[in-house]
C-alpha positions in Angstrom: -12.2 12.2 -23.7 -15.1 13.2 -21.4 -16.4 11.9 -18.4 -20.5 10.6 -19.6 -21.1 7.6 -17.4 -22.9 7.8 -13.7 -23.1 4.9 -11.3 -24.7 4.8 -8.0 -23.7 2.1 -5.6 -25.3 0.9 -2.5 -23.5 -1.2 -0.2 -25.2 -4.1 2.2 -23.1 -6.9 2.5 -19.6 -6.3 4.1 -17.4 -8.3 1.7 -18.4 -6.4 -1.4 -17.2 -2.3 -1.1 -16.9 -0.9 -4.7 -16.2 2.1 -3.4 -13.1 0.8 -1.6 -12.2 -0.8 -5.1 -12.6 2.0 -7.0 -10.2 4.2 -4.7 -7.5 1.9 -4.9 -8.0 1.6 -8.4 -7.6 4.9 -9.0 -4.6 5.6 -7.0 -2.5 2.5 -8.4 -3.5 3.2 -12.3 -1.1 4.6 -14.6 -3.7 7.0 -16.5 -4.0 8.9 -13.3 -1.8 11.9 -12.6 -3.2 13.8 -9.3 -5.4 12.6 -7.2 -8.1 14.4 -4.8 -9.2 12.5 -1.6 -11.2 14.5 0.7 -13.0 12.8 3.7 -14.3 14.1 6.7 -12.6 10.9 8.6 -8.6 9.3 7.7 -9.0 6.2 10.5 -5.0 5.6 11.4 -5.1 3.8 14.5 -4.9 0.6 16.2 -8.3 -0.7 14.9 -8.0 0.3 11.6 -4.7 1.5 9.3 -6.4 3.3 6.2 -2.6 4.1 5.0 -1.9 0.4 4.5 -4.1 0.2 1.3 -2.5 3.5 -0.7 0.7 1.7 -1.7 2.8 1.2 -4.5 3.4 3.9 -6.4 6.5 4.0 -8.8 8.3 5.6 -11.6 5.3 3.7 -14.0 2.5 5.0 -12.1 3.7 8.3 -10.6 1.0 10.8 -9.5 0.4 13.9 -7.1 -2.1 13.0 -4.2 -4.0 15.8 -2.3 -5.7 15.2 0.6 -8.3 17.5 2.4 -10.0 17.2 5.8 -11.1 16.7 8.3 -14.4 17.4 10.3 -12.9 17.7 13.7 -10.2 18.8 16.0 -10.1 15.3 17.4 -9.3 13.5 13.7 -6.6 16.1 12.6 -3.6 13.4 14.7 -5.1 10.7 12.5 -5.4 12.4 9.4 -2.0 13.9 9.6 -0.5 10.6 10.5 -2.4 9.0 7.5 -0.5 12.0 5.5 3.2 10.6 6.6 2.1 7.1 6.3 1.2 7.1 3.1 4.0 8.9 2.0 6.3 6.4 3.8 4.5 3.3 2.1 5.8 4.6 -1.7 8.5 6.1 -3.4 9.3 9.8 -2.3 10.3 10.3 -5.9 7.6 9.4 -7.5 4.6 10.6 -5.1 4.2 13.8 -3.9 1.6 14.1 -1.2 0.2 17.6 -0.2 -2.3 17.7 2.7 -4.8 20.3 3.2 -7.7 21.2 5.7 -10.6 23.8 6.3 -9.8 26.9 8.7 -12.2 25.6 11.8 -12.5 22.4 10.2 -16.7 20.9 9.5 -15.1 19.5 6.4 -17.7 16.7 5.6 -18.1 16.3 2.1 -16.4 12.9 0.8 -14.8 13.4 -2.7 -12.5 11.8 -5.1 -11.0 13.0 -8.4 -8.7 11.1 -10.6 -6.6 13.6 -13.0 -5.7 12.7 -16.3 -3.0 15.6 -17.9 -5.3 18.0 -15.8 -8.6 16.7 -17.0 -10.6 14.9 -14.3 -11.5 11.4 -16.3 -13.2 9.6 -12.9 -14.6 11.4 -9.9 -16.4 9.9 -6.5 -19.0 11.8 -4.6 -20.4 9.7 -1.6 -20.8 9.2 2.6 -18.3 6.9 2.8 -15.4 8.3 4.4 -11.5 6.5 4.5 -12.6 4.6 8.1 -12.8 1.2 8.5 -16.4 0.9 8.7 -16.9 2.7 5.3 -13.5 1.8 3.0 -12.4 -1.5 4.8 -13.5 -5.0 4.7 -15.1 -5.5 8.2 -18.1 -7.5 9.2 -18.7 -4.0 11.1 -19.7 -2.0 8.2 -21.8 0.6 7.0 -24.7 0.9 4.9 -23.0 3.6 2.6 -23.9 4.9 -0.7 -21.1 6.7 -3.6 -21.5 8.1 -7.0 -19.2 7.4 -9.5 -18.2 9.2 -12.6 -16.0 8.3 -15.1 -15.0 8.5 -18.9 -15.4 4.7 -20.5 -12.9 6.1 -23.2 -9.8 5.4 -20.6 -10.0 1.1 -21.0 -8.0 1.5 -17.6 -10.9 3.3 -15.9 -13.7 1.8 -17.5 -12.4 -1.7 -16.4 -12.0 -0.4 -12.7 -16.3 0.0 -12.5 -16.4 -3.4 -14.6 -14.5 -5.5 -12.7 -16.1 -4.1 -9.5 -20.1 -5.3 -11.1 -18.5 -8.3 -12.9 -16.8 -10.0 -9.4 -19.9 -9.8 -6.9 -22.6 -10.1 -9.8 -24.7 -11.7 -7.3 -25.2 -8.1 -5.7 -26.2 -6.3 -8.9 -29.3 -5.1 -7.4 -26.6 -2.6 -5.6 -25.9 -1.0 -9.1 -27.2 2.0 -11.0 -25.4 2.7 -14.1 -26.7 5.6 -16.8 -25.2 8.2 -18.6 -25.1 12.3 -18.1 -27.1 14.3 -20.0 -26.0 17.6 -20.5 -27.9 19.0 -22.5 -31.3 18.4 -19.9 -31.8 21.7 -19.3 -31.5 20.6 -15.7 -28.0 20.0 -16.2 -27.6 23.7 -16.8 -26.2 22.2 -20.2 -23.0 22.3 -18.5 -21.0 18.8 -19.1 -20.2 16.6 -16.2 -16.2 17.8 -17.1 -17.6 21.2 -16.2 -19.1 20.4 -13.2 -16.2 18.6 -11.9 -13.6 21.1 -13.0 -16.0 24.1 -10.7 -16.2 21.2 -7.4 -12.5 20.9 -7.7 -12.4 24.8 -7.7 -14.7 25.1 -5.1 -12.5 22.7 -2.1 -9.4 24.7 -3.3 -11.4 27.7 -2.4 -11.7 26.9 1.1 -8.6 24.4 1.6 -5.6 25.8 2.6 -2.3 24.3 2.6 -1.3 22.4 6.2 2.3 22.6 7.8 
């Protein structure tokens, strides 16, 4: 079980957003454990309720969520309220959501990690936050590009990046897929696992625990 395969996806037509499909995915899936979603924006308001999509988790899918943010002072109400929101929209027995954020805030990295028994097994690193121009469905969207890695051992997993390519196949040209090489030198022969494990250490560094 490793994580080998890299995607690169480019959206340019609002009614296809992998990266919106490959969040959900990974919250609702049953191989996932904990879950890492950092974003420099949670949109929880009247235009746009980001909370609404992370629902149904049960006793078969049951995972820890930790959230980290957010850029500014003037996002922490939303990001907060996307916190409660999403703990109200599932089963308080089955998900435990932590929230944390960056003393002085500037968090702007956008990061995902899916957790399987404490090994990461599919991981997001992008510039689209959990707004509705970046993770929703609107005809006001951004241009936004996210790379995806993942371990094609997990059927589960792999089917979450297949599905995504195999529904809008019409908009392949907004697909890069290869595999990581770790032992290019420019790698630091370190494996993707490795790299992922040290990202996850490096937010915790900084994130501390919210009230």
């Amino acid at each position: 079980m490793a994580l080998t395969k890299v995607a690169v996806f480019l959206r340019k037509d609002w009614k296809v957003n992998r990266f919106r499909n490959v969040i959900i995915s990974t919250f609702n899936s049953s191989d996932i454990s904990e879950m890492i979603l950092c974003s420099g924006f949670f949109q929880e308001n009247k235009y746009f309720i980001a909370s609404n999509d992370f629902k149904g988790v049960c006793l078969h899918n049951q995972k820890t969520l930790k959230l980290v943010g957010v850029y500014d002072y003037k996002w922490r109400t939303a990001y907060y309220d996307f916190h409660d929101n999403v703990i109200k929209n599932n089963c308080s027995s089955c998900l435990n959501v932590q929230k944390y954020r960056i003393p002085g805030m500037r968090w702007h990295a956008k990061i995902m990690i899916g957790k399987k028994k404490d090994a990461p097994v599919i991981a997001t690193i992008g510039s689209s936050n959990i707004t509705g121009r970046a993770f929703g469905l609107s005809k006001n969207y951004n241009y936004e590009s996210d790379v995806v890695f993942w371990d094609d051992s997990i059927d589960s997993i792999n089917q979450v990046i297949t599905r995504s390519i195999e529904g809008n196949i019409q908009n392949s040209d907004e697909v890069f897929i290869s595999n990581y090489d770790e032992d290019d030198w420019r790698n630091g022969r370190q494996s993707l696992d490795e790299k992922i494990v040290q990202l996850e250490k490096d937010i915790f560094d900084v994130a501390k625990l919210a009230e």
